[in-house]
C-alpha positions, 0 to 999 in steps of 0.5 A: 761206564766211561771209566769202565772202557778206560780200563779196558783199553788200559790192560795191554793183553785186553787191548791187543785182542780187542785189537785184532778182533776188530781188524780180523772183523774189517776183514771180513767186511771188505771182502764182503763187497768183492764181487764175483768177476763173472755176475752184473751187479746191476742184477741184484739176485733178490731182485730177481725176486721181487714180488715172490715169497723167494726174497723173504726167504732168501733174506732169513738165510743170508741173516744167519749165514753172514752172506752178502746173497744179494751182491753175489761176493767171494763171500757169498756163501757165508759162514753158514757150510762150516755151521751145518758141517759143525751142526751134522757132526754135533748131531752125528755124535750123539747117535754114532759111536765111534764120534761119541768115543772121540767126543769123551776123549778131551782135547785130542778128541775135540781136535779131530772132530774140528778136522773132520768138520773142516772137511765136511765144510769143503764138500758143503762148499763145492756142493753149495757153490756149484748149485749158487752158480747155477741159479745166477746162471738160470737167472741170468744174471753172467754177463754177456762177455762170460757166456757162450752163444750168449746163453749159456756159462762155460765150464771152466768159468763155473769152476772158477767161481765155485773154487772162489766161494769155497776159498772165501768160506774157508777164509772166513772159517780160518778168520773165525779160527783165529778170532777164537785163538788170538782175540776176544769173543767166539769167532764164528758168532762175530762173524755172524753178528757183523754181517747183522749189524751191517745191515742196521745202517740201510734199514735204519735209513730207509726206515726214517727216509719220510722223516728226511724227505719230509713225508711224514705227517700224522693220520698217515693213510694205508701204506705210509709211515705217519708219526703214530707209526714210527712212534709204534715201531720205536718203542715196539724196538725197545720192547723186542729188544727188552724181551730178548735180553729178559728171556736170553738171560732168564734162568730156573735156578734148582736149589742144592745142597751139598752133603756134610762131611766130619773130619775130627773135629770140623764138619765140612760141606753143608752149604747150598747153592742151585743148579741154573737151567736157561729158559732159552736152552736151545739158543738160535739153533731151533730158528735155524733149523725150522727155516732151513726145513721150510725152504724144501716145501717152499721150492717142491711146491713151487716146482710143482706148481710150475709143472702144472702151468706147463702141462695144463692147458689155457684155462688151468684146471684144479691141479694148476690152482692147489698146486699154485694155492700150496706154492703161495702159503709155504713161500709166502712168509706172511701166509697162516699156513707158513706161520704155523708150520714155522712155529710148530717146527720150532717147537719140536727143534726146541724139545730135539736140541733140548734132548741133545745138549741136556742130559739130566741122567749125566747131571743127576749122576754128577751131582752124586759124585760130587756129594751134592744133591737136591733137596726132597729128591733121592739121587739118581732116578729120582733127581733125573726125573725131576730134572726132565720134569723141570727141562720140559716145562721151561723148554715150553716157556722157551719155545714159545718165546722163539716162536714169537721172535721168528714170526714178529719181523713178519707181524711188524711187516704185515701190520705197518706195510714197510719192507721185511728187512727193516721188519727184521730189525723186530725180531727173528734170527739176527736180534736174538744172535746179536744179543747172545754174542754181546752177552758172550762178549761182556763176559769174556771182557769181564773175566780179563777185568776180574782177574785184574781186580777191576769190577765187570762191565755189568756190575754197579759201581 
């Protein structure tokens, strides 16, 4: 493996691009700690939140954006309004003619979706933003020299910061751009994935903070870390990690064989190959959408539940206690109630985004132009059906493998009593992103050595 990275820094066009990946990344980490000039970062916004349900949330959504929330930087928003921006026009594409014609028409297609995406993503910005701001002003968490008669935020202030989140989105988008261009790896993915794995350093710390203070002791009663816990935890690590990788890899391989031609003499075609479909063919995206959708519940309950303490009188009432009951299971990302809407969520997000990406009509109709079909299925209907068969059954393997990666940062917190976000290294969106852009990245980094002559990072010597 030593030798392997030896080459890899010895092939000039590999190295450049390692290079200034690296330094676009570094980037983008020290923007990440440039605060908004207008906030106290001694008020952090998920302390604000402690003891609600609204910091777990909060803290799903800055995994996947690759935001600092809590530290409320230029980079606050993340990359998460070019994701939806690019989520939106994917979507639109497939329902909406015109972009489905744009879509077929190649390279200049492509480019005029990405400036129409780019464009959105402003819009998402300054919507987003403005509503960012907001909160921290209702929170108060401005400074005092920043407000006016000490209560409320000017104007012009609030344009100035929503301008400068918008501006350090968009940076973030044209780093990602450049990445995909100039370096190694798909841009955005990075991005995403450096947010994650900037968190490890702090989790991992806290979570061996008895063994540094020399706390740790075994038969730990409730609420402490003893050593059959961290034991527990460690090897619980390696399995998730196992898992992920196992089914982010796992594929159902159709078999197929191509048809013989004679020409003279020689008979051509004959041979057989397969047709890889992924198990886990919707990637992160049903995690994504199921934990965005739980946050509307979460804040119109939470609203209602507020509505009905004001309007109830001293002694509450029946309303007041379901509103507060509903309030608590959809916020709450412990609760059954949550669990099981997350889960249900994800299944249908799975069939939805499996349904979009995959058109087993178009494969069926590409396998008999090329001559190819599978073997006991007649091309066309016949193969489409078979393939829709076979996409259901695995999308089903696949989302509940999904489902029980979203909910295991949760399963580890309740059980073992420590914080979300060193549960969160367990499972959940950031450890199936992680794995997906490092196989991404090992790929791309073997095509460069295979071109070469040189064998991949994942191949035995």
């Amino acid at each position: 493996m030593w030798e392997k990275l030896r080459i890899i820094f010895t092939i000039p066009e590999l190295r450049t691009k390692i290079g200034l990946t690296l330094l676009l990344l570094a980037i983008y980490r020290v923007g990440s700690w440039i605060p908004l000039p207008i906030i106290d970062q001694s008020k952090g916004l998920f302390t604000a939140q402690d003891g609600t349900g609204w910091r777990t949330i909060m803290e799903s959504v800055a995994t996947f954006a690759a935001s600092n929330l809590d530290q409320t930087t230029i980079f606050g928003l993340g990359i998460m309004p070019y994701i939806s921006a690019s989520i939106i026009f994917q979507l639109l594409a497939s329902v909406y003619k015109p972009l489905e014609e744009l879509q077929k028409e190649g390279e200049s297609g492509r480019k005029k979706i990405n400036e129409y995406t780019r464009y959105a993503t402003v819009v998402l910005c300054l919507a987003q933003s403005w509503f960012y701001v907001s909160i921290l002003a209702g929170q108060g968490l401005i400074r005092e020299e920043y407000l006016v008669a000490g209560r409320y935020l000017p104007f012009n202030w609030h344009l100035i910061s929503v301008l400068t989140m918008t501006a350090g989105t968009i940076f973030l988008m044209w780093l990602g751009e450049q990445i995909d261009e100039f370096g190694i790896g798909n841009g955005i993915s990075l991005l995403i994935m450096a947010g994650i794995l900037a968190r490890i350093p702090k989790a991992g710390f806290e979570f061996l903070a008895p063994v540094f203070e020399g706390e740790l002791q075994l038969g730990s009663s409730s609420g402490q870390m003893g050593v059959e816990t961290l034991l527990v935890l460690a090897a619980l690590f390696v399995g998730v990690i196992f898992g992920v990788v196992f089914m982010t890899m796992g594929q159902r391989r159709i078999p197929t064989q191509s048809a013989k031609h004679v020409r003279g003499r020689r008979v051509y075609g004959g041979t057989r190959t397969f047709l890889p479909l992924r198990v886990n063919q919707a990637g992160v995206m049903p995690i994504i959408f199921a934990s965005s959708l739980l946050m509307f519940p979460a804040m119109f309950f939470h609203w209602l539940a507020d509505v009905a303490v004001r309007n109830s009188g001293p002694g509450g009432g029946f309303w007041s206690e379901l509103m507060a009951e509903l309030d608590s299971a959809f916020s709450d990302s412990s609760s059954y109630v949550h669990n099981v809407f997350y889960v249900l969520l994800i299944y249908f997000f799975c069939y939805f985004w499996t349904a979009i990406t995959f058109n087993p009509k178009d494969m069926a109709e590409n396998l008999k132009n090329f001559g190819s079909f599978i073997p006991g299925y007649r091309p066309g209907k016949r193969t489409a059906d078979y393939l829709e068969k076979v996409m259901v059954r695995i999308t089903y393997v696949g989302a509940g493998f999904l489902s029980l990666v979203a909910i295991m940062p949760t399963l580890v917190a309740d059980w073992t009593h420590i914080e979300y976000g060193i549960a969160s290294l367990y499972g959940g969106t950031g450890v199936l992103i992680s794995v997906s852009v490092a196989f991404d990245l090992v790929q791309k980094i073997d095509s460069h050595l295979v071109m070469r002559n040189y064998k991949g990072l994942l191949e035995r010597t």
